[in-house]
LOMISE-301303 format. One line per 10 residues: number of its first residue (from 1); their letters; for each residue x, y, z of N, C-alpha, C. Coordinates in Angstrom, 2 decimals, always signed. Layout:
// residues N
NUM	a	X,Y,Z,X,Y,Z,X,Y,Z  ... .
//
This chain:
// residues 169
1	xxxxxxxxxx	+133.92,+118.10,+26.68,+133.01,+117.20,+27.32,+133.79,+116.04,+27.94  +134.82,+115.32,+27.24,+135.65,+113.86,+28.03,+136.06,+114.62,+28.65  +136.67,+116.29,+29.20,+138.16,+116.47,+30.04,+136.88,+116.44,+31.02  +135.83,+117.14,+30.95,+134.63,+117.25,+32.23,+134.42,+116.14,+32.76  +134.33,+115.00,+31.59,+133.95,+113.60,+32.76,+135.24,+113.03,+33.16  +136.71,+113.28,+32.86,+137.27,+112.88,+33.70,+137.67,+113.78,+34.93  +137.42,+115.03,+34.58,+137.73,+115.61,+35.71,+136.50,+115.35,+36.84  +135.73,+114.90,+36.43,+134.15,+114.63,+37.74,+135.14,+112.92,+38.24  +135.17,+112.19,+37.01,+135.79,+110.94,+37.89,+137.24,+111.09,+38.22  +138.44,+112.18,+38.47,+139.04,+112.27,+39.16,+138.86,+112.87,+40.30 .
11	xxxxxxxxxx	+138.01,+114.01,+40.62,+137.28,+114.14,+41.99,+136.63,+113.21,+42.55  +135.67,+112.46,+41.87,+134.86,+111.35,+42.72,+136.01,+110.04,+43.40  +137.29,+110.16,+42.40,+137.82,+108.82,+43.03,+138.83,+109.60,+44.59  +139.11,+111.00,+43.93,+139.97,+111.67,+44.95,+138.69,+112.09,+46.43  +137.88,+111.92,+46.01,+136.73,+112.04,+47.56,+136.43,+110.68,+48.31  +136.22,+109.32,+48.03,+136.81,+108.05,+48.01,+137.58,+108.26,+49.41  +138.52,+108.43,+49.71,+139.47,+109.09,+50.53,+139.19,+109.78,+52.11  +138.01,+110.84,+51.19,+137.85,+112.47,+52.12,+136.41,+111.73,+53.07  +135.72,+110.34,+52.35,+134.40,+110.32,+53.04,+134.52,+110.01,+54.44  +134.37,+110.65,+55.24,+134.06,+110.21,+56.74,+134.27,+108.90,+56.94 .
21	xxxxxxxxxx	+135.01,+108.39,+57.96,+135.04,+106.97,+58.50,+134.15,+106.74,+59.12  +133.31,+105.61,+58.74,+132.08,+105.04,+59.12,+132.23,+105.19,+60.95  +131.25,+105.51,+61.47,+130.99,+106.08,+62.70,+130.99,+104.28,+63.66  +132.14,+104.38,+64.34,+132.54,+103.55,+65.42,+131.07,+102.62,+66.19  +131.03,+101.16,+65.90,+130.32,+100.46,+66.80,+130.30,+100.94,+67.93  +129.52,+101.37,+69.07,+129.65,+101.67,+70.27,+128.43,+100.77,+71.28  +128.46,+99.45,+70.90,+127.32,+98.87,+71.44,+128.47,+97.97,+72.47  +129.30,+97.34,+72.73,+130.00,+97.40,+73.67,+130.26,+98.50,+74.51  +130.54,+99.56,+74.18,+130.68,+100.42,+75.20,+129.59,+100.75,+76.09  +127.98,+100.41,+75.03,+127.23,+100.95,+75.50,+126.51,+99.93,+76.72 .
31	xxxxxxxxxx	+126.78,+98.86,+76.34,+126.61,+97.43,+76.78,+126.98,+97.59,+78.40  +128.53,+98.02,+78.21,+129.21,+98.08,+79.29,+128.86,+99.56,+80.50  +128.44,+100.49,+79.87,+128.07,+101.46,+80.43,+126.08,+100.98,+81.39  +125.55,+100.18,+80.22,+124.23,+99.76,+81.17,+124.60,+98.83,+82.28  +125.90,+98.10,+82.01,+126.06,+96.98,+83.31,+126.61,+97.80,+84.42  +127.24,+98.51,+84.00,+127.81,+99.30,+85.43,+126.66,+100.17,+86.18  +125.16,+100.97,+85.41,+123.95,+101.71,+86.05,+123.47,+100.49,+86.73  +123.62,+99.21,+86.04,+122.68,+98.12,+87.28,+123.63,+97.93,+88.35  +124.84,+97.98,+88.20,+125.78,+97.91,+89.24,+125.61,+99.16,+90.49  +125.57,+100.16,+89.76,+124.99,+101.40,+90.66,+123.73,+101.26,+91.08 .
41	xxxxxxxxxx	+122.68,+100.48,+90.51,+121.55,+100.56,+91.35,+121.32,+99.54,+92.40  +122.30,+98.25,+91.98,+122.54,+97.20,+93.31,+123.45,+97.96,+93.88  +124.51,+98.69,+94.14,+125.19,+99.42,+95.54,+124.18,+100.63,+96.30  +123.28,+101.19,+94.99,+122.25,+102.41,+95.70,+121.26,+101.77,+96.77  +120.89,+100.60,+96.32,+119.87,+99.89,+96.95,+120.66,+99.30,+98.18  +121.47,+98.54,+98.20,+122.02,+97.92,+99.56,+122.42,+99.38,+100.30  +122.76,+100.59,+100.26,+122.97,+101.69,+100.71,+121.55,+102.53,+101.16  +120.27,+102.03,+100.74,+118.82,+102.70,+100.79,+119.25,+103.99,+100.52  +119.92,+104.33,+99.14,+120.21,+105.63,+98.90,+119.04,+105.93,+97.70  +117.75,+106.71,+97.99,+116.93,+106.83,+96.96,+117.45,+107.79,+95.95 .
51	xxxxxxxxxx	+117.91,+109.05,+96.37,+118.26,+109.64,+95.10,+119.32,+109.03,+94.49  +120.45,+108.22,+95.01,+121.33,+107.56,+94.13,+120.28,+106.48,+92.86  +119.35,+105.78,+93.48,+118.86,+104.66,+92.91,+117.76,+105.84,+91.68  +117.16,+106.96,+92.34,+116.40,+107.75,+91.30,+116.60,+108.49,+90.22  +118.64,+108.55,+90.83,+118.89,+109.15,+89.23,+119.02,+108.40,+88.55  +118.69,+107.06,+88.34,+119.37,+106.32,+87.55,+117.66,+105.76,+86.42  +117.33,+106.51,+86.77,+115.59,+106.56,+85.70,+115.45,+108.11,+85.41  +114.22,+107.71,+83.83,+114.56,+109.26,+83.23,+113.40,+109.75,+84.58  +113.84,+111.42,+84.63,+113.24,+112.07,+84.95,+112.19,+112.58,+84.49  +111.08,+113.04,+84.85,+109.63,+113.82,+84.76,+108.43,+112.57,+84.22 .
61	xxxxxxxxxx	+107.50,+112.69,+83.88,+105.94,+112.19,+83.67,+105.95,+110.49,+82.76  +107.25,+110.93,+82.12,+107.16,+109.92,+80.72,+107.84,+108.32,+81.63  +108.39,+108.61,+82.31,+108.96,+107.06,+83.02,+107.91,+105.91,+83.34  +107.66,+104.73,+83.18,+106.32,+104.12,+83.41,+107.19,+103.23,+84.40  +106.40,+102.08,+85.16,+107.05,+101.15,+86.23,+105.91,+100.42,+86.08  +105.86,+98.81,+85.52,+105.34,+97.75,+86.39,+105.62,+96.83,+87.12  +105.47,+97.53,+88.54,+106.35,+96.84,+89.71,+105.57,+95.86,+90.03  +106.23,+94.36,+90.81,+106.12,+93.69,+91.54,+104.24,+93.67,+92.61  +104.14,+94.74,+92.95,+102.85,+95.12,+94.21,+102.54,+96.56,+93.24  +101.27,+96.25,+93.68,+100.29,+98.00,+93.71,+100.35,+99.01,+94.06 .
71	xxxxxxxxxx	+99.82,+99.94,+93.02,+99.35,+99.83,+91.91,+99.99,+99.16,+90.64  +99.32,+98.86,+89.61,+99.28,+98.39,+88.47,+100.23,+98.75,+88.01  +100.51,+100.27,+88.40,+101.39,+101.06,+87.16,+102.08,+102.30,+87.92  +102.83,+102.59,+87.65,+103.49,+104.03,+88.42,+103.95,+104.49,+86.98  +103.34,+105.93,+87.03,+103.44,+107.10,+86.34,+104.21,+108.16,+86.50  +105.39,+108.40,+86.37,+105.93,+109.06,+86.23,+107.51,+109.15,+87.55  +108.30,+109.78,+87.06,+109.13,+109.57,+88.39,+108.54,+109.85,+89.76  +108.08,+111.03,+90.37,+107.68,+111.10,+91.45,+107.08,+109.83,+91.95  +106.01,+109.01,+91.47,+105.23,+108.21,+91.81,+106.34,+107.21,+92.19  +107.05,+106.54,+91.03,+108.12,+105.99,+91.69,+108.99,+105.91,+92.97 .
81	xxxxxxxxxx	+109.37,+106.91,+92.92,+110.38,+107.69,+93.67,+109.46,+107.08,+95.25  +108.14,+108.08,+95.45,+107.71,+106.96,+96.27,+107.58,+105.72,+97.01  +107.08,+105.21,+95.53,+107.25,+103.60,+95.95,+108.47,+103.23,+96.39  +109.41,+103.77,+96.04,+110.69,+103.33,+96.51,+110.92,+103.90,+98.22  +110.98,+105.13,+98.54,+110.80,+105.47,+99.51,+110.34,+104.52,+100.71  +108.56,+104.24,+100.37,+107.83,+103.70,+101.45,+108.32,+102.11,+101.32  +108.56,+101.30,+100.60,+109.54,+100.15,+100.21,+110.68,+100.10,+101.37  +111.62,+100.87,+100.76,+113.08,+101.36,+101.58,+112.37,+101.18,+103.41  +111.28,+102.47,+103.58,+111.21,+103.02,+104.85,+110.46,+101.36,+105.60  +109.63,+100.55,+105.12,+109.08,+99.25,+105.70,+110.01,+98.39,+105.81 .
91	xxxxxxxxxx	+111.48,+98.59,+105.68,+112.50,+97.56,+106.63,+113.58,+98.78,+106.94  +113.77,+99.27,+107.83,+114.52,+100.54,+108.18,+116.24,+99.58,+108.79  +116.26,+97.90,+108.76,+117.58,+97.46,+108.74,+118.47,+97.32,+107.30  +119.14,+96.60,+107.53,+120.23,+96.19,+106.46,+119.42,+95.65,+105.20  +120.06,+96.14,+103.91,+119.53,+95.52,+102.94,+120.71,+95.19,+101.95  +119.94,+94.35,+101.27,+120.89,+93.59,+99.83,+120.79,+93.40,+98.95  +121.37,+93.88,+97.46,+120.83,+93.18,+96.18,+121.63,+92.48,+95.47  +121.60,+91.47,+95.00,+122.24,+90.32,+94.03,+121.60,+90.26,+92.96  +122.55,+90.99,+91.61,+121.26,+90.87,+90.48,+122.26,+89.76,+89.53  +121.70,+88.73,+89.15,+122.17,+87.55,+88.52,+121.40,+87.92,+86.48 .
101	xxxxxxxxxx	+122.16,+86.82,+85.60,+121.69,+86.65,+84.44,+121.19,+87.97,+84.16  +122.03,+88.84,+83.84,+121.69,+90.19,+83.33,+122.24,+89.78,+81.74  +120.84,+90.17,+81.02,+121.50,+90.22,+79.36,+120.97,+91.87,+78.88  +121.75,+92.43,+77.69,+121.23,+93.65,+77.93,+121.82,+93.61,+76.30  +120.28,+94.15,+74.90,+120.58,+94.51,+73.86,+120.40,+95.86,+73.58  +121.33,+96.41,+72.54,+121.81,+97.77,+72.61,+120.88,+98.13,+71.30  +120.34,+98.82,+71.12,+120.27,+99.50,+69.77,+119.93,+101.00,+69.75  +121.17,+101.96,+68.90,+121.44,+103.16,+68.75,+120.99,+104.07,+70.14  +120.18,+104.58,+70.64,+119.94,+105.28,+71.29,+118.77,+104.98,+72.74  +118.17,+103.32,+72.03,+117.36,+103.23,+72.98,+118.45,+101.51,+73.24 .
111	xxxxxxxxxx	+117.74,+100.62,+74.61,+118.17,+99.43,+75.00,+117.33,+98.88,+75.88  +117.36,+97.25,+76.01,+116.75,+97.04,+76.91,+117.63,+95.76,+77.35  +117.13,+94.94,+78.73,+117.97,+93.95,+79.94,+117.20,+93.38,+80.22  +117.19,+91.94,+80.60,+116.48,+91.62,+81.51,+117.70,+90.77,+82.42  +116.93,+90.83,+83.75,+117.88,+90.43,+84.48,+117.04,+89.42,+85.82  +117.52,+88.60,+86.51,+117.13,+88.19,+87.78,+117.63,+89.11,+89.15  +116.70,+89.41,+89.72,+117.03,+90.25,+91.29,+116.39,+89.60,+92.32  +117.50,+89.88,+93.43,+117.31,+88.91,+94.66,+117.79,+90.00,+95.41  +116.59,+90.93,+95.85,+117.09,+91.70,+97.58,+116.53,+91.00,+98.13  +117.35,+91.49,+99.59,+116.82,+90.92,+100.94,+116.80,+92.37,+101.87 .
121	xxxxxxxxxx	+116.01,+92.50,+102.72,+115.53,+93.38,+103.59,+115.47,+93.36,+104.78  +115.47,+93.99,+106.18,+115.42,+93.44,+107.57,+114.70,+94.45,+107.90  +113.61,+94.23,+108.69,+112.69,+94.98,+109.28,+113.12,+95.33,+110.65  +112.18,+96.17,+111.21,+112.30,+96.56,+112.64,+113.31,+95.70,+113.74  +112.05,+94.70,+113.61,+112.57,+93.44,+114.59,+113.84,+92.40,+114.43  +114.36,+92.92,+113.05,+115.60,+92.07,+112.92,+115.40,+91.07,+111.66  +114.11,+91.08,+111.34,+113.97,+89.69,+110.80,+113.71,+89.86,+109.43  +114.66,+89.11,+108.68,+115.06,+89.36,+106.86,+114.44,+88.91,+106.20  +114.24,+89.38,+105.09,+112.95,+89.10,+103.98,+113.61,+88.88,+103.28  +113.51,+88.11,+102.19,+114.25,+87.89,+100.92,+113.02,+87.27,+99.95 .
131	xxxxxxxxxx	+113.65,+87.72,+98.66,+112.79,+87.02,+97.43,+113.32,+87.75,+96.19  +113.12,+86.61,+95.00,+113.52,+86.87,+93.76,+112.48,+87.59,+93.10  +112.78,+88.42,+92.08,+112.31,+88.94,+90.82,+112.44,+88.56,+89.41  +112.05,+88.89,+88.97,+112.31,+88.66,+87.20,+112.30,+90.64,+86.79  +113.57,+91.05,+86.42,+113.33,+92.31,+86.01,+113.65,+92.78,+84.22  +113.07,+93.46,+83.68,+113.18,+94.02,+82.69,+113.09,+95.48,+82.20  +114.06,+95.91,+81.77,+114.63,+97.43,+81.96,+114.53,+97.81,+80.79  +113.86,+98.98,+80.07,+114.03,+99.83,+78.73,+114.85,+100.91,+79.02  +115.65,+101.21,+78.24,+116.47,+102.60,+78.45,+116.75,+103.38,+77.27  +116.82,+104.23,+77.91,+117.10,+105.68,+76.65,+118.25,+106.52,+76.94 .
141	xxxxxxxxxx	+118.97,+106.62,+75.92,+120.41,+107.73,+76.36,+119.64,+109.14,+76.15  +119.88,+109.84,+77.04,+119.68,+111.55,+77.40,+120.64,+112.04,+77.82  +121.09,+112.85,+76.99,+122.26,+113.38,+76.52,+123.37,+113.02,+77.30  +123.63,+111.47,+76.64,+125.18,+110.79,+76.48,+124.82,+110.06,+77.58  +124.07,+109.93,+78.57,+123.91,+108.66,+79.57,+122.70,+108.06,+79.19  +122.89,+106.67,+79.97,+121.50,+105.67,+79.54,+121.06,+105.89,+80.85  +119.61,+105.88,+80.77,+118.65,+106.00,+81.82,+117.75,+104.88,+81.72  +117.28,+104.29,+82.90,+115.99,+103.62,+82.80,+114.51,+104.47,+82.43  +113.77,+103.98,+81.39,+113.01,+104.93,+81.14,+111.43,+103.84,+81.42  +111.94,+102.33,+81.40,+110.63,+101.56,+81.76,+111.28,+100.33,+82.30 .
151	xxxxxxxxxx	+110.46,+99.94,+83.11,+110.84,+98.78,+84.05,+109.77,+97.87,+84.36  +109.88,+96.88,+84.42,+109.10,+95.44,+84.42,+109.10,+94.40,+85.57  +108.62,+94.59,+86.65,+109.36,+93.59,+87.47,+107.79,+92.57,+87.95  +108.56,+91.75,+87.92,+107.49,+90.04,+87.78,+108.13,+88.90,+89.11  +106.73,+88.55,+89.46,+107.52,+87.42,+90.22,+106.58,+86.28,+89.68  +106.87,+84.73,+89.02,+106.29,+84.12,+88.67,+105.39,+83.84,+89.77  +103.81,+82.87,+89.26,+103.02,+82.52,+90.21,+102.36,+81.28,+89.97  +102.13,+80.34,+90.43,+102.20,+78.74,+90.75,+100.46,+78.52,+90.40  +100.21,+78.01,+89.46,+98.86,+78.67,+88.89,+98.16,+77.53,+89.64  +98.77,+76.58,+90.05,+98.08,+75.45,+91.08,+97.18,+76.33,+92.07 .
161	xxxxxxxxx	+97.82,+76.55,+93.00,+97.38,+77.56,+94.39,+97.55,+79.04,+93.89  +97.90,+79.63,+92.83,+97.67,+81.09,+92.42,+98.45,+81.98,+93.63  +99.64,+81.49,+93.64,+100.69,+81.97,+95.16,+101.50,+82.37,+94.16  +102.44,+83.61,+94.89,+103.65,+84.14,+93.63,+104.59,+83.24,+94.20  +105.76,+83.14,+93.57,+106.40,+82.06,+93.88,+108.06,+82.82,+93.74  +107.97,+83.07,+95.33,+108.95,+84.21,+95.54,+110.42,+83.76,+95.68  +110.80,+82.80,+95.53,+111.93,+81.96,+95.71,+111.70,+81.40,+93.91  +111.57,+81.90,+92.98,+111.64,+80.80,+92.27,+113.38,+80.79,+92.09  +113.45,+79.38,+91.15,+114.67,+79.19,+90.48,+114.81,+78.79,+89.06 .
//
């Protein structure tokens, strides 16, 4: 009976050793991997490249969007994908995005950002649109990349005159 319990506590101290090394923080990496997809979606966007800017949200039904203008809600990628489209196609000049104060917390498999965005747009006639956002991004890794899977975009509004207040600061 003692040689059994020391032989269990000389295996248990000799496994001590054998246990797996605790599995690597990867919230910097992962940190760093979401700043570079917003980086890709400010070069997709100044490029009016929609499928660049569409892969960068999950694909099929489950993606939600509360954008900026109407509708309320966009359901699913296609719907998106859209809005982006007819967006893009109503200034067919030069465009720009500057996304400022991006913070972005990581946890295991899902994350979320919020960030400030400032495109600007040029229509037909030449003449540039600009205005800020307030954006907020949920994401989900699918298999080994982070995707936008929900998005939030707000422009404050001046409850005086009930005007959005497209320049804020």
């Amino acid at each position: 009976m003692k040689m059994t319990g020391l032989l269990c506590m000389a295996l248990l101290a000799s496994c001590v050793g054998c246990a797996t090394a605790p599995v690597a923080d990867t919230r910097a990496k992962d940190e760093a991997d979401i700043r570079a997809l917003e980086d890709r979606f400010a070069a997709a966007f100044k490029a009016k490249d929609i499928n660049a800017i569409m892969a960068l949200y999950t694909p099929g039904p489950d993606l939600v969007v509360f954008d900026a203008t109407p509708p309320r809600q966009y359901a699913g990628w296609p719907a998106y994908k859209k809005d982006f489209e007819d967006f893009l196609a109503s200034s067919p000049g030069p465009a720009d995005m500057v996304i400022t104060d991006l913070s972005v917390t990581v946890g295991g498999d899902v994350a979320y950002s919020h960030s400030i965005q400032h495109p600007s747009l040029t229509d037909k006639n030449g003449k540039k649109t600009e205005f800020t956002v307030r954006v907020t991004d949920g994401y989900k890794k699918v298999n080994g990349q982070w995707l936008i899977s929900h998005e939030h975009v707000s422009v404050p509004v001046d409850m005086t005159t009930m005007k959005p207040d497209l320049d804020s600061k």
